[in-house]
N, C-alpha and C positions, 0 to 999 in steps of 0.2 A: 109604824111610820105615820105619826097623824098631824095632822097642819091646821087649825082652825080659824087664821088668819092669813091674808095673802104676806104681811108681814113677818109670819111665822115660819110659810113657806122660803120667803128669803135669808130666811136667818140661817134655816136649815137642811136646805136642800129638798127636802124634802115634795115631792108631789104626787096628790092623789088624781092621776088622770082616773077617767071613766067610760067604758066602751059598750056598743051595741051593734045590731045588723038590724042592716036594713031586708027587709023582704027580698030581693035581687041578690043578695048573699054580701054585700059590700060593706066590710067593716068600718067602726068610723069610733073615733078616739077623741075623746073630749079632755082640755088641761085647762081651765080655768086660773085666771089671773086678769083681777079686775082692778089693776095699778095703774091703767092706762087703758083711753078706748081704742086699741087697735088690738086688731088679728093676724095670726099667719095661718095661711091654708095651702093643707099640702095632701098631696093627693099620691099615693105610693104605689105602682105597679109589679106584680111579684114575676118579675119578668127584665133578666139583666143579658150581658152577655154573654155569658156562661150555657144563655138557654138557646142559642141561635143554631140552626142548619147549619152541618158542618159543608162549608166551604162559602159562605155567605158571613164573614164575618164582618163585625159595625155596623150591621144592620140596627140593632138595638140604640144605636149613638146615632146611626143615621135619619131614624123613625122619629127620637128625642127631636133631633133639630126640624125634621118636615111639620111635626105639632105644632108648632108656629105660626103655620101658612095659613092657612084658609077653610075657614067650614061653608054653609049655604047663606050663615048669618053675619059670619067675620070674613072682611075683604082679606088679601092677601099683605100678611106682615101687621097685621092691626093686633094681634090680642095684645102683644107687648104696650102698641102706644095705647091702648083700651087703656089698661092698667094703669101705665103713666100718669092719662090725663086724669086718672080716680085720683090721683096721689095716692100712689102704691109701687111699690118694685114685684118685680118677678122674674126667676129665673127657673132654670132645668138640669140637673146632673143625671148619670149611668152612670152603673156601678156591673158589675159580676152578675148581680143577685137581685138589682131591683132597679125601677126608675122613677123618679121623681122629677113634680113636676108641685112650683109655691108661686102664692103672691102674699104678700104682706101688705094691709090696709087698712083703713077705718074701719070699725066695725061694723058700719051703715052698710058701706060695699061688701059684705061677706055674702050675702045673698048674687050680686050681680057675678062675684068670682067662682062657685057654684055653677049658677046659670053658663055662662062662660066654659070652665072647667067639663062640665055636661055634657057641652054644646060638641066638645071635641073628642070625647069621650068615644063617639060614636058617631060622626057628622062631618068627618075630616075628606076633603075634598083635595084630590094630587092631581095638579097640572102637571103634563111631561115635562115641558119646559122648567116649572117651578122645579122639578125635582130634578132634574141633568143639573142646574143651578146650582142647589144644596151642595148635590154631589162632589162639586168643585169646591164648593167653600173646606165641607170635610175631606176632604182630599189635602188642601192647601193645609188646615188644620194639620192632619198628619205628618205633611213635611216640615212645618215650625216646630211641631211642640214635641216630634219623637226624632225624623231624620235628619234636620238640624241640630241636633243635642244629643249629645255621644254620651253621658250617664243615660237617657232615656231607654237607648239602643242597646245599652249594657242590661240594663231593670229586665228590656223583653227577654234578650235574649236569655237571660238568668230565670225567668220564668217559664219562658219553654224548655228548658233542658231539667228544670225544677219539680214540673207534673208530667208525667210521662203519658198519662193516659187524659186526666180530666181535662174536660174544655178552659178550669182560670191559666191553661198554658196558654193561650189567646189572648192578644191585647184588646183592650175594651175597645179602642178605638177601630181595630181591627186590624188586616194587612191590606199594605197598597191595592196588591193588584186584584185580590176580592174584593175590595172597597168599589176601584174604579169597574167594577162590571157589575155593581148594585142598579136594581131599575127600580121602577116607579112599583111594577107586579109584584116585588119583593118585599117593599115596605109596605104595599094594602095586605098580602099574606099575612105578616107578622100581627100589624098593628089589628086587624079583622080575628084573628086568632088569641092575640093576649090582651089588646084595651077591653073589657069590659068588666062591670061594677064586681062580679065574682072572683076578679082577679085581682080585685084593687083593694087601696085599705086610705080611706078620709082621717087627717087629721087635724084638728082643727085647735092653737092653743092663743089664750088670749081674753081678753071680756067679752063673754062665750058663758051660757050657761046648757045644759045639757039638752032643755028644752028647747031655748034656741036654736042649737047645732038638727036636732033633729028633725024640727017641722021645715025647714029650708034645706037639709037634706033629702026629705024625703019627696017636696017639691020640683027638687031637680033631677038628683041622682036615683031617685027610687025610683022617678018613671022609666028607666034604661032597663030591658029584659036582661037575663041574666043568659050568658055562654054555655048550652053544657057540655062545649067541646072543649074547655078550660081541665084538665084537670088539676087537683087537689093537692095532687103528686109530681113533684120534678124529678123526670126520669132522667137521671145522669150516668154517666159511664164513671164509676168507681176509678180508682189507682191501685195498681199492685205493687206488692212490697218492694220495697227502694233496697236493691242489691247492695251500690256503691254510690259514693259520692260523686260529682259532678264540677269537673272547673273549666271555667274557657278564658283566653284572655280576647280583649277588643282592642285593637290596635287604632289609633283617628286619630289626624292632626289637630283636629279643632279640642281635643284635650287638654285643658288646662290645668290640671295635677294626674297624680299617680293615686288612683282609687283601689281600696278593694272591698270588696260587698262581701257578704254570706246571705244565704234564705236557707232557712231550715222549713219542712214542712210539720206543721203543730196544729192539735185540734181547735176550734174555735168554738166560742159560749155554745152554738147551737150543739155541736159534737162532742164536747170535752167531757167526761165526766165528773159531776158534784164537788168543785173547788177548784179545777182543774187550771179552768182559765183564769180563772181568780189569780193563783199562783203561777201563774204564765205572764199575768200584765203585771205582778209586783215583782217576780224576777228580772223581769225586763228594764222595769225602774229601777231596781239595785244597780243592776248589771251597768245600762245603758243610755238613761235618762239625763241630759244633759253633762252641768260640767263637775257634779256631784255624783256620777255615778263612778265605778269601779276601772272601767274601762278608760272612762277622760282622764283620770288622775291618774292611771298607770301609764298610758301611753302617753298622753299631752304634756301632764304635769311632771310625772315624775321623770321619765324615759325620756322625753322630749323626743318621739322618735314619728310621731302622728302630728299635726298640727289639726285635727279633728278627727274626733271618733264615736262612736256608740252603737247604740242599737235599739229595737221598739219591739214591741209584739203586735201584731195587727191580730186580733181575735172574733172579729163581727162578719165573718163569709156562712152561708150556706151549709157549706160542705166539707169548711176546712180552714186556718187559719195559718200564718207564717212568722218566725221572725225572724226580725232583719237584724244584720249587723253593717259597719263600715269602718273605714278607715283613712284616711286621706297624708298621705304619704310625708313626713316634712322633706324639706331641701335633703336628696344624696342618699335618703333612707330608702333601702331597697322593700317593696309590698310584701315582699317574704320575711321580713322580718318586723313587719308591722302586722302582718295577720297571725305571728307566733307569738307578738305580745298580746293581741286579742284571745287566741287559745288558750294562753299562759292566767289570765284573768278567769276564762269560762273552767276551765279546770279545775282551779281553786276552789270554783262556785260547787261544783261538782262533786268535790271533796272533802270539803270542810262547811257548805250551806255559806249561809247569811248570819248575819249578827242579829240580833233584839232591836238592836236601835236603828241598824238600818233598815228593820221590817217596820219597826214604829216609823219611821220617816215616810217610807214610802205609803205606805197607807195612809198618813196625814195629808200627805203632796195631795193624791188619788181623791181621797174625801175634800179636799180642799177646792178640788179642781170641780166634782160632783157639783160643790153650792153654789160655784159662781156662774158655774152654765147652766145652772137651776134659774138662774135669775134674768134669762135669754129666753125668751117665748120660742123666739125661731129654731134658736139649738134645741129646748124640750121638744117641739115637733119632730125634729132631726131625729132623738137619740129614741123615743117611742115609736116614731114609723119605721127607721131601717132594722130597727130589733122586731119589729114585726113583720116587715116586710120578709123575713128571714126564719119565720117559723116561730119566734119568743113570743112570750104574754107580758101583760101589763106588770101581774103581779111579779115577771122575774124581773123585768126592768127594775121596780121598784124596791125589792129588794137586793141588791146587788150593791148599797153600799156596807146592808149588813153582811153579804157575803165575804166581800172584802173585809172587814175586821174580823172576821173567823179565822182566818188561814196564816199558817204557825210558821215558824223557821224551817221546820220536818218540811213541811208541804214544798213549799220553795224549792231544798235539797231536793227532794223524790223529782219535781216536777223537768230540774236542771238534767237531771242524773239519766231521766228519760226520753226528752226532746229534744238534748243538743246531740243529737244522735248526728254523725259524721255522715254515715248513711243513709239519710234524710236530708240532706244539703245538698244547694249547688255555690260555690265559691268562684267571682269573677274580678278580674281585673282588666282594670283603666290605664291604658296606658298611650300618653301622646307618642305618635308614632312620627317620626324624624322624614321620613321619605313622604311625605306630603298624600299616601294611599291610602283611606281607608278601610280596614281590613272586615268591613261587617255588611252582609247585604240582605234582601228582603226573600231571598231562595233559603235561609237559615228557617229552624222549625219554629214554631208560634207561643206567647206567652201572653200573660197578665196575672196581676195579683189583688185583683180586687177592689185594685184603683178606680178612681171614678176621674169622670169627663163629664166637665159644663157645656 
């Protein structure tokens, strides 16, 4: 996989990032792309929610948003308008498994976002007031984007009945009523415990040479002592073997179709064994990848019994990966017979594999998809920090789209025949409920899947 011109690079996906450590143990990833003078700098914490104090959950989402606030050198609410007035953006996501934090800019100002970036790293200053503040915003947050939205409700609740044991049954965002009893003590514990350079991983892609990245690295972020209370190891509480499957239904007026979901639990890149996930994210494209896949044309096209269907493999968690299916019910079609068309589909897969051409297809889609985000500085930051942030090397990143053209029709079959395991599911349905009650409350058990929050 070699690129000798940035030109080359675009044609072909292809990118040779380049990595080192700083003395402080802080890894830092260089991607080179001199087609424009601007930079994205992103800065990755190996520290999601997945890792939080069990009964403190959103802290992690919570701590995202206080980083905002104020150090001894940035007043309160300024690092965003800093940025701005650089002419640059920046924003912040949580994820399960890691947190991020970018600014996108000229590449004059890569030095000052650094400096900046440093400055909070270790220098973060919580007013009680600032933070009872925050607390309301994430709070409100919570009831817009999960207890107003009756799929969201449906997602948790399929997640906590999905992990039995590990903490991704937790919503990233958290639950209410842990949320509202988050304090200020809580978020200096976390943020004092997992912000520092040992924990973190720099990445820097853009008109950026390796030399550059490094002497302004090691100007800002190498001065920061290193945690040896950090460890190396994320100690998580495993899952035990899934007996039986799992279904619940959600009753809510504000329902606008008749949904039904499936989550299977499935290994992810980090987990899977040698192709594994490979053939996990091209099943998933046969299977459930738009309006060409197996499932749209069964149900939608042919059957007319779905007015939307499919499904995805999420394979980039820690510890574990999922995948989803759905169904969205047309007019008079009852969910039970729209989730037997979907079984009716996976079965076949299970039986009789994939065809040639729809493996050729989908590995083209997949490889196709590879070059055009090749050609996004900010997505190549993306897709090299969160794979590292999660335990990957540069080198698997980079080869991963030869791995993807390795993996056979056999593969695919084996991989259907093993993961759509019945007894690895939980199966939920949507259903607008006529009596105006909501049948779903916040005393139900706790989920997530890895989703992320800005």
């Amino acid at each position: 996989m070699l690129a000798v011109t940035p030109q080359a690079r675009a044609a072909d996906g292809t990118t040779r990032a380049s990595e080192f450590k700083l003395s402080n143990g802080m890894d830092v990833v260089v991607i080179p792309d001199h087609r424009s003078p601007v930079v994205t700098h992103m800065v990755w914490y190996k520290v999601g929610a997945a890792d939080e104090v069990l009964g403190k959950s959103g802290i992690a989402h919570f701590l995202e948003h206080l980083m905002f606030k104020s150090t001894d050198k940035i007043p309160v609410g300024e690092f965003s308008k800093i940025v701005s007035r650089l002419g640059g953006q920046d924003n912040a996501f949580t994820g399960n498994d890691a947190t991020a934090y970018f600014q996108r800019v000229s590449k004059d100002r890569l030095g000052k976002m650094m400096e900046m970036e440093a400055d909070r790293m270790v220098n973060l200053r919580l007013d009680e007031k600032e933070v009872l503040t925050e607390r309301n915003v994430i709070l409100e947050e919570r009831r817009s984007r999960i207890d107003n939205n009756p799929s969201a409700l449906l997602d948790e609740q399929m997640n906590a009945a999905l992990y039995l044991n590990h903490p991704y049954h937790k919503p990233v965002i958290g639950w209410y009523r842990e949320m509202a009893q988050l304090s200020r003590q809580d978020a200096l514990d976390f943020y004092k415990h997992y912000y520092a350079p040992n924990n973190a991983i720099l990445v820097v892609s853009g008109d950026v040479t390796d030399a550059e990245v490094k002497k302004l690295a090691e100007d800002t972020y190498g001065k920061i002592p290193s945690n040896p209370a950090v460890s190396s190891v994320r100690h998580r509480p495993g899952e035990p073997p899934q007996l039986v499957a799992r279904r619940l239904v959600l009753k809510d007026p504000r329902a606008g179709n008749y949904l039904m979901q499936r989550y299977y639990q499935a290994p992810s890149y980090v987990t899977a064994k040698p192709g594994e996930a490979e053939a996990l994210d091209l099943l998933m494209k046969i299977a459930g990848s738009g309006s060409t896949s197996r499932i749209y044309k069964k149900l939608v096209v042919e059957q007319k019994i779905a007015s939307s269907a499919g499904g995805d493999y999420s394979g980039y968690g820690l510890d574990g990966g999922t995948i989803s299916l759905y169904g969205i019910a047309a007019d008079g079609v009852p969910l039970e017979k729209v989730e037997a068309g979907i079984d009716a589909v996976l079965a076949d897969i299970v039986k009789n594999g994939v065809t040639d051409a729809e493996l050729t297809r989908a590995k083209n889609s997949y490889l196709a998809d590879y070059v055009y985000d090749s050609d996004n500085q900010a997505t190549l930051a993306r897709r090299y920090g969160w794979n590292l942030a999660v335990g990957r090397t540069v080198a698997e990143v980079e080869a991963w789209p030869d791995n993807i053209s390795k993996v056979t029709t056999d593969d695919v079959k084996k991989a259907a025949a093993q993961y759509l395991d019945i007894k690895d599911s939980v199966t939920g349905y949507l259903v607008p409920d006529q009596s105006g009650v909501a049948q779903a409350n916040d005393d139900l058990p706790p989920p997530s899947a890895g989703g992320v929050l800005r």
